[in-house]
N, C-alpha and C positions, 0 to 999 in steps of 0.2 A: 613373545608373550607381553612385553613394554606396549609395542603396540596396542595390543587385543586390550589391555587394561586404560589404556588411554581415549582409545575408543568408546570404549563403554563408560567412561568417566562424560566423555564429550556427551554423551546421549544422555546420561542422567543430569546433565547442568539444562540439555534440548527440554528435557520434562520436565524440570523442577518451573526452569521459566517460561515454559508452556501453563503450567498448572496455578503458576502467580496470577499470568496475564490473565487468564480462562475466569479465576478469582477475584478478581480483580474487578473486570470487565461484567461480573454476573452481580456484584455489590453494587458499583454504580448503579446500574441499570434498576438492582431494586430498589436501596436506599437512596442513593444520591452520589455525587462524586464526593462534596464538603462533608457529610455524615458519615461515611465508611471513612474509617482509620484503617492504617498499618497490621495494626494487632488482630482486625477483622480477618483482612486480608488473606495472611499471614495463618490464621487458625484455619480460614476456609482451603487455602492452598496446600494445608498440612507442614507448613514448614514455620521456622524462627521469623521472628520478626527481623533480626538481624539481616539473616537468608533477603528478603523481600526488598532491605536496603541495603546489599550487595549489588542486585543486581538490577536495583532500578531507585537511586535515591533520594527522589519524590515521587509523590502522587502523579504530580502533571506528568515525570516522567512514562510513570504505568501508561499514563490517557494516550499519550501519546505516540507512542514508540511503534506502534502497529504501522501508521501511517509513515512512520518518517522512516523504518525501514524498508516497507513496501516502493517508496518514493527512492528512497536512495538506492535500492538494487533496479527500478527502473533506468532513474539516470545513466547510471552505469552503463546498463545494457544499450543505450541508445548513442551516449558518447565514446564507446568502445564499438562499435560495429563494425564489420568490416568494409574496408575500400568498395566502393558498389554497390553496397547494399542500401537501399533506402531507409530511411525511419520505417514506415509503416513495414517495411518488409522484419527490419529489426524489431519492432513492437511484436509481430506477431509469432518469432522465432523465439521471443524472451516470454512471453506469455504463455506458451508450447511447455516451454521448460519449467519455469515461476509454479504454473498452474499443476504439473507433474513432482515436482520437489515438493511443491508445499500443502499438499491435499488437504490436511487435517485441519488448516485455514479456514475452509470455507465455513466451519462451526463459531470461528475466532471472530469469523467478521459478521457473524449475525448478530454473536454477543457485542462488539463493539460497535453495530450499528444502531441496537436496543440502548446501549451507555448514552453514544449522543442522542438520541430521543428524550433522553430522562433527563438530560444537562445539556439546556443550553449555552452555559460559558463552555464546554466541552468541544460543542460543536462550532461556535466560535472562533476559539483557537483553530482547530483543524480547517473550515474553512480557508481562515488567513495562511496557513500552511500549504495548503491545497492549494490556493491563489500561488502559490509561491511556484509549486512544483509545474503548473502551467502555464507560468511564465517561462521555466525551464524551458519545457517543451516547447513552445511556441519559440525559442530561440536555436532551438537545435532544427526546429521544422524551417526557418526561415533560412537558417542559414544552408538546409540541403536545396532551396529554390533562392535563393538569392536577393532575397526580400529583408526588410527590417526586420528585425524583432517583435519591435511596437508594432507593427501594424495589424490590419483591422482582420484579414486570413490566417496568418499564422495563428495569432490568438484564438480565433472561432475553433479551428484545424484542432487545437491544443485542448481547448475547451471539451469540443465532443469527445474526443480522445478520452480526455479522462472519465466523460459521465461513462461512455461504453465501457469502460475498462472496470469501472465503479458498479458497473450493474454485473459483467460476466463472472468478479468475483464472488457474488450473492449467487450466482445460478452456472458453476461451473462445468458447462459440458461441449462436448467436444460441435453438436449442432449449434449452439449461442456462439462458440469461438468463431466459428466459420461464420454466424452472420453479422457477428462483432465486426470480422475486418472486409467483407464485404459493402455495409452499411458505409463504412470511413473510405473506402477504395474508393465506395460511388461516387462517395460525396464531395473527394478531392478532387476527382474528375471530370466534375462536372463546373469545377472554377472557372470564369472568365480566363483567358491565357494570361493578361496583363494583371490577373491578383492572385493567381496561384501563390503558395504558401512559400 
């Protein structure tokens, strides 16, 4: 019974900060990031002001937090792989699962992609972030071909990576998935031998 009640605790903190972010992400987008307050937030999300700076305690946290936990269960997925397994084979195996666990996403990130439309210091920061996360990648790609980091493939490699990645979450279907790592497969493959990633 402890469980079943823990459970269901766990799924209603899932909705409460679903229904922030959702709120959140839909104010921006109309008023502004600087113009919508907490208290807005917070009335549109149906919960305390307090509630809202519980679970997220700033604004920039709200803007933010979509991307930087999207990015950080990527990482994960990619520096946890198994022995033999390529990046791109792990990219597509965490994508598989991401894209099936997290369905109700693809509503989150239309809203969040309307927020940074309407706020450029929004999209700003993410940007810089984003830079961040593919530099990541271009480190982990470099390192499964034995390349720099810095250099000029792994970056590119990292680069499309993410726009493809960035477009299959806007249009999640199982057709886009397959020409997502298609599209990255060819396109590795078709490297010079001496610049491979």
């Amino acid at each position: 019974m402890r469980g079943m009640s823990e459970g269901a605790r766990e799924r209603g903190k899932a909705r409460r900060r679903e229904a922030i972010l959702r709120a959140a992400y839909q104010l921006f987008a109309e008023r502004g990031f600087e113009a919508t307050t907490i208290a807005e937030i917070a009335d549109r999300a149906e919960v305390s002001a307090r509630t809202v700076t519980l679970y997220f305690p700033t604004k920039l946290d709200l803007a933010t937090c979509h991307l930087g936990e999207f990015t950080g269960r990527l990482a994960h997925a990619l520096n946890n792989r198994a022995p033999g397994t390529t990046t791109l084979e792990a990219l597509e195996t965490w994508l598989r699962a991401d894209l099936a666990e997290h369905p109700a996403e693809g509503e989150l990130d239309g809203l969040w992609e309307a927020m940074l439309d309407r706020n450029p210091q929004l999209r700003a920061v993410t940007n810089s972030r984003l830079a961040e996360a593919i530099q990541e990648g271009a480190r982990i790609f470099a390192a499964e071909r034995g390349a720099a980091p810095d250099a000029f493939t792994p970056r590119m490699v990292a680069a499309a990576a993410a726009a493809v990645v960035s477009e299959l979450y806007l249009r999640p279907t199982e057709a886009h998935l397959e020409a997502a790592m298609a599209f990255l497969a060819a396109g590795i493959s078709t490297l010079p031998p001496g610049q491979l990633p």
